[in-house]
N, C-alpha and C positions, 0 to 999 in steps of 0.2 A: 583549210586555208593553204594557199598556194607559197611555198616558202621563197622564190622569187620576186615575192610581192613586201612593197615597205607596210610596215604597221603603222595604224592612226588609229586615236583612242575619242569617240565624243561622248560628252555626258551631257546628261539635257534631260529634265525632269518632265517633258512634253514629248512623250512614247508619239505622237505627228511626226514631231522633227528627228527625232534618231531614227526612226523607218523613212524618212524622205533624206535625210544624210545619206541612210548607207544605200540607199538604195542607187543615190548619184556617181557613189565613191567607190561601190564595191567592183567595177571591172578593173580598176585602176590598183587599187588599194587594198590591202587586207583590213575591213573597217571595224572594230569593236566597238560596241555600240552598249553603255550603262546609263541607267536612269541615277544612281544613288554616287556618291563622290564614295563612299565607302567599300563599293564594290569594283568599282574605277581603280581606283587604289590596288587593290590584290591584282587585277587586270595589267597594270605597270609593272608588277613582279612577274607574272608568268608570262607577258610577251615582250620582244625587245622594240616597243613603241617608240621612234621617233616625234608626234608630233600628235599633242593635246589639245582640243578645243571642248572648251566648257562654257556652256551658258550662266551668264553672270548670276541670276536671282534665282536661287534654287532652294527649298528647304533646307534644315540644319547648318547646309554650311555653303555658302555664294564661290561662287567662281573663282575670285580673286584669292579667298580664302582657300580653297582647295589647292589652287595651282602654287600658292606660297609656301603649301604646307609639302607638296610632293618634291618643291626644287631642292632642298639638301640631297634627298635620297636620288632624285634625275636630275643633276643640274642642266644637261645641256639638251635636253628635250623640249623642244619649239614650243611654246603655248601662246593661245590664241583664244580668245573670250568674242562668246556673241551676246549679242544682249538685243532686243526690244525698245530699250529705252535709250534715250540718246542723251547723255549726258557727256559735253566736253572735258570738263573737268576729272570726272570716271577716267575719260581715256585718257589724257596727260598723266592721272594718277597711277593708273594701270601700269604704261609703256612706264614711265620713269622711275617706279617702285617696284612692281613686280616683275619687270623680266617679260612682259609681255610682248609678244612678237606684233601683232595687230589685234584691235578694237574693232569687230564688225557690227554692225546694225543690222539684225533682223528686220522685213521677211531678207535672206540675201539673194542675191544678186551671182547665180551659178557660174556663169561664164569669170567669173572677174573672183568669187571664193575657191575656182579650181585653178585658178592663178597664184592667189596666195597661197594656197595649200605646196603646189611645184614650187613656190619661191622658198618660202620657206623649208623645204623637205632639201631644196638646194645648198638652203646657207647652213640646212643641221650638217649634210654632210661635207660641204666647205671645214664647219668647223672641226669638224674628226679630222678631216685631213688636214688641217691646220697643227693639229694636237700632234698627232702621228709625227709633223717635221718635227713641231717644238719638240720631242720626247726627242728625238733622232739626232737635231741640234745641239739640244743638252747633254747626250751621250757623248758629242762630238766636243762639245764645252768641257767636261770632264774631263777625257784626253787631254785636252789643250794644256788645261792647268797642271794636269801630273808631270805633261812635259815642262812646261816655264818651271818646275821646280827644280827641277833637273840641265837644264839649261840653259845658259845664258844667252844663247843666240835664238832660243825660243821666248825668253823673256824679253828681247827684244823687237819680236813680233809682236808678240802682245801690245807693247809699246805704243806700236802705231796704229793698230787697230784702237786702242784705247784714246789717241790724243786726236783721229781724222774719224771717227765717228761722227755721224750725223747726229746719233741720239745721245743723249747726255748716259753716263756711265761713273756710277759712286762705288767706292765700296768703303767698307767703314767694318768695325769689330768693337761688340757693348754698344755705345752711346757716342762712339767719336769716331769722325772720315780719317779712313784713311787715307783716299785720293778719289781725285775727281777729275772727268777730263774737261775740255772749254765747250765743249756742247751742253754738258750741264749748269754748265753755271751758267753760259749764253742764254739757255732755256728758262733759267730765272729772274736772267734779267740782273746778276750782278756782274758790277765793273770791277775792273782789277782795281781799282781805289779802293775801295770798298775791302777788299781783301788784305791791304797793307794794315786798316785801323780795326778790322774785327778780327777776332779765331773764323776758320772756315764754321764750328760749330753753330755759334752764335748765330754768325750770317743766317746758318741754313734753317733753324730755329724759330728768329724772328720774324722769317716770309711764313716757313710750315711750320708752326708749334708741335711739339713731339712729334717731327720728319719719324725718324730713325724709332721709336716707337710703335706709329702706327705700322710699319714696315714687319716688324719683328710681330706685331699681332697678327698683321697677315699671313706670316708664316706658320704660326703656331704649332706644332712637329712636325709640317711639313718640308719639304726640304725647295721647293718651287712655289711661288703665287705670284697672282698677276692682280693688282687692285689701281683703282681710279681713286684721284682724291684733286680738288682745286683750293686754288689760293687766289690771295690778291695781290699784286706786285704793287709797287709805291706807283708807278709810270704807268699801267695798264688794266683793264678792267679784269673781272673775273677771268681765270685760266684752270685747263682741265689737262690734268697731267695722267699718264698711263704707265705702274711699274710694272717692272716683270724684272722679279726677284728671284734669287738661288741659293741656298749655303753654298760654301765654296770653304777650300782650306788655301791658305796664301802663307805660305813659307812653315807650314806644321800646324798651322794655327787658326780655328775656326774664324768664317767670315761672309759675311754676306753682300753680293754683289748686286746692284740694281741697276737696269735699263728705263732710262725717263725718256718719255717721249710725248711730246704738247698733241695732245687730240683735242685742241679749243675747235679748232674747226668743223673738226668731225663733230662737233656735240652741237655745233650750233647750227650744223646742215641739216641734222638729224631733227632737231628741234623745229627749222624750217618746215622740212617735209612734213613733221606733224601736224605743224598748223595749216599748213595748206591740204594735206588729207581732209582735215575736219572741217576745214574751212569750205571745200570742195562737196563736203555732202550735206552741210546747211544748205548753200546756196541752191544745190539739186533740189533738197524736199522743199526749201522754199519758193522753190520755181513750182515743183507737182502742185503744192498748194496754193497757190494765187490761181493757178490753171482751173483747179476745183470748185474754189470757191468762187473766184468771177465767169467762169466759164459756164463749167458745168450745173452750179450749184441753181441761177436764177434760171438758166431751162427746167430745170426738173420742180422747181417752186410752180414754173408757170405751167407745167403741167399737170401738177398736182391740182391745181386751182381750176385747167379744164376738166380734169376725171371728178371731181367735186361736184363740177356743176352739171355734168353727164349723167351723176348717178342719184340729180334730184331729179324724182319724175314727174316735179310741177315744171321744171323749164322743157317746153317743148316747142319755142321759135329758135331758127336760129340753131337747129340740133348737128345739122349737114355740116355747115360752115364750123362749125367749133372740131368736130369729130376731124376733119381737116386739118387745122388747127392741132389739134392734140398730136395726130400722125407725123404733121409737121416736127413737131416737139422730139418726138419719139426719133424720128431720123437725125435731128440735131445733134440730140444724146448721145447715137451709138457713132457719128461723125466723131463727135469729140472723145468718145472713151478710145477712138480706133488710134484716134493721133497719139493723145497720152501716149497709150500703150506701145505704139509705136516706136515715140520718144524713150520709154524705160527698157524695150529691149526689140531693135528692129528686126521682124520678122523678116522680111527680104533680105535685109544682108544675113542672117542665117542660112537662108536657103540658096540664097543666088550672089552672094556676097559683094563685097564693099563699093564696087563700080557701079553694081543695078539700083543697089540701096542707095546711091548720093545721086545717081540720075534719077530715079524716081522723086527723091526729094527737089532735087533742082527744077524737075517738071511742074511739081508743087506749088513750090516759092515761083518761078518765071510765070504761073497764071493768075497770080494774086498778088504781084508788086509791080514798081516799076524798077527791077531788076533782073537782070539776065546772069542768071551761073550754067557756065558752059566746063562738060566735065570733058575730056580728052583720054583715051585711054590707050596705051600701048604693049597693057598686061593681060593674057586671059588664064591666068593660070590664079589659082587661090593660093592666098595664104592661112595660119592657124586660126578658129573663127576667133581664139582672143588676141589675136597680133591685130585681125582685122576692126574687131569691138572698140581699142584702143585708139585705131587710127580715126575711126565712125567719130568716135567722140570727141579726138581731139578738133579733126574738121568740121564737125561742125560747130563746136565754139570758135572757132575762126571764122567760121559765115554767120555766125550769131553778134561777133563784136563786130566784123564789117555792116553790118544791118544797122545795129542801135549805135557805131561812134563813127563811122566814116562817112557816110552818106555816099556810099559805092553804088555803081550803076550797073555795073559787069563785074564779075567775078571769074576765073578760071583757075581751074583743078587739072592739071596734067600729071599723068602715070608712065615711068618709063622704068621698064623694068630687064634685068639681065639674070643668069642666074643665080648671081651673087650680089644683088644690089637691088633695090627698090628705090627709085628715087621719087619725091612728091613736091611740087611746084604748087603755091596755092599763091595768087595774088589778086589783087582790087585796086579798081581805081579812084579810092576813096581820098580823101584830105590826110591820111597817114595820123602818125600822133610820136611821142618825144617816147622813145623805148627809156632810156635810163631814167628819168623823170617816172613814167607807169613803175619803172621795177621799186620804186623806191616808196610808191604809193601803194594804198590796199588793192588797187585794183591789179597791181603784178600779180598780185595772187594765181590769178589764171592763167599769168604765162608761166609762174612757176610749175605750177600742173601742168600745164601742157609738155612741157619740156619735161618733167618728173615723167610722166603718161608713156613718151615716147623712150626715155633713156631706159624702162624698164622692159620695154621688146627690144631693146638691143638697137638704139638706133640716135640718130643726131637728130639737132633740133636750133635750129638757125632761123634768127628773122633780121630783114629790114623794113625801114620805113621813113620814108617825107613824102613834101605835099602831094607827090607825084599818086602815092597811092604804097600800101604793103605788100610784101614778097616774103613768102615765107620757104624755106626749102627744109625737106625731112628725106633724112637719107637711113633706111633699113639696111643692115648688113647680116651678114650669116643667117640669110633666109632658108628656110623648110616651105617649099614648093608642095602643096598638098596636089596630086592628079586626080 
């Protein structure tokens, strides 16, 4: 193993998939590769693994269960569960219980799992270096307070870091505040009324029931933790609050300092993106499947039914014309396996990338509609084939919603690119539709992916629209120029 190379660990009780894993991963990756979660395990002690993927249904002990049992001993080791079976629910339970980084659905999808693999391998060591400042912070926190004890013109400082904080900041000693600055209590939503007829105790009590409890479990002989917990304000729906805690000594005398800060947002974007992930790969397999079943399915019945009648050798009128017939059949079949297939991972933009592949299709659609998409292009340099996979897909669900809701006649696609910029102009001159009105229905759904799709290659994602027709504009930034 190449020591310049990051570790990734898969387990997968299907000796197929761990030789088609490593054999994708290993120029990139140093790939360890077990069948059993038991020897997986030992494999975490002797290498320094970043980034776990284990297949959900496994003998003795499932994925979920494996990856629950390693996070005491690696907590901050990326894990990622594939599975075969597609259950929603799994995946909600997964990410929101276990620490789970992503829910794949087997067979996958290469270009788009060596995606998540860099994304995630990104945010493991985001969060080392995250850790590395907090330690460095805290060292620098330490100082701080030796000094405010020592001087009043340092206690002074303190002061106003303490009262123009953003983030709420408590400290307290046993079971009672000491002090609180107004971001904290802003953050919970009390008024200073409120503060005249209660103890601050009470106050903090009656929103969080044993606040200052669960705090001091989080710590448990540690001297730093960082834990999430919500509540419910009288005025406000469910809220998701984030501490990051410290012992601290404040005038000789142990004490514990907390950082609050409302992540409702963040848990509820996160939550978003969930559902439109999964929401996004229903819709896919139920698009394959309708393809299947109406498409392809009553060709190959009607075939079956000529090879049936071919291989009785009382019908002998009428033998030419069916064999004809049959061939027919046969060319239908590999017509429609060639599109599918197409659709699940385009062949020409792999090899001749994103501009041959949406011309080719536009030649497609322009001889079998009454619609003209005209592509424009001012780029011939490629980009990563997953920046370009990304943009494939999102395009063409924008010529797939101009089809079925605008009743567009023309379509264009222009490409202007600079070293540092990609920009993409897609418009129609369809009857448009009410953007905030869709974002608030199911059907935003697809603009949330889209705009999700693009914000993860690094890039913006803007649209208009009235009866005039849609415009949509996607601007790539800090492009990698493949020659």
């Amino acid at each position: 193993m190449q020591k310049d190379k990051t570790h990734i660990l898969y387990v997968d009780d299907d000796l197929i998939n761990l030789k088609l894993f490593e054999e994708s991963f290993m120029k990139e990756y140093n790939v360890l590769i077990e069948s059993t979660t038991k020897k997986a395990f030992e494999k975490l002690f002797e290498f320094p693994v970043k980034l776990v993927v284990a297949d959900l249904r496994m003998p003795v002990e499932n994925g979920l269960e494996f990856l629950d049992r390693i996070t005491p001993f690696f907590p901050d080791v990326i894990k990622i569960i594939l599975t075969a079976h597609t259950d929603p629910r799994a995946a909600v339970r997964a990410v929101n219980q276990g620490g789970i980084y992503r829910y794949i659905i087997k067979p996958w999808d290469l270009t788009e799992l060596r995606q998540i693999i860099k994304n995630a391998l990104t945010e493991y060591d985001l969060k080392m270096e995250n850790k590395q400042l907090i330690s460095k912070l805290s060292e620098k926190k330490e100082h701080l307070e030796q000094a405010l004890e020592q001087s009043r013109e340092s206690e002074r400082k303190f002061s106003d870091i303490f009262d123009f904080s953003n983030d709420g900041i408590c400290i307290f000693q046993g079971l009672s505040l000491l002090m609180a600055n107004p971001s904290f209590w802003a953050i919970l939503g009390v008024a200073e009324k409120e503060k005249e007829n209660q103890s601050p105790d009470e106050l903090i009590n009656k929103l969080i029931p044993n606040f200052f409890d669960q705090i001091i479990r989080s710590l448990g002989a540690n001297t730093t933790s960082v834990m999430e917990l919500e509540f419910n304000p009288s005025d406000k729906g469910k809220m998701h609050l984030e501490l990051n805690s410290r012992r601290i000594f404040l005038k000789g005398r142990p004490a514990i300092l907390s950082m609050v800060r409302d992540i409702t947002d963040r848990k509820l974007a996160e939550r978003k993106i969930l559902d439109t992930i999964l929401h996004t790969q229903e819709e896919e397999q139920r698009k394959y499947a309708k393809e299947l079943h109406d498409g392809l399915g009553p060709i190959l019945s009607t075939l079956k039914m000529y090879v049936e009648w071919l291989s009785d050798h009382r019908n002998i009128t009428n033998k030419e014309k069916i064999t004809q017939q049959t061939l027919h059949c046969v060319d239908e079949s590999i017509t429609m396996v060639r599109e599918i297939a197409r659709n699940l991972c385009p062949y020409l933009l792999e090899q001749f990338g994103l501009v041959y592949a949406l011309k080719d299709y536009a030649e497609r659609i322009n001889s079998r509609r009454n619609l003209t998409i005209v592509v424009h292009d001012q780029s011939k340099a490629r980009l990563p084939l997953d920046m370009e996979l990304s943009l494939y897909r999102v395009l063409m669900e924008c010529i797939s919603n101009s089809i079925k809701h605008s009743g567009a006649t023309r379509i264009e696609i222009k490409f202007k690119a600079s070293p540092s910029l990609l920009k993409i102009v897609y418009s129609d001159n369809g009857s448009g539709f009410d953007i905030d009105k869709t974002m608030k229905e199911a059907k935003g759904m697809g603009l949330i992916n889209m705009k999700q799709r693009i914000s993860l290659i690094g890039g913006d994602f803007q649209i208009q629209s009235d009866k005039s027709g849609t415009k949509i504009n996607i601007n790539i930034t800090n492009l990698l120029w493949e020659k």
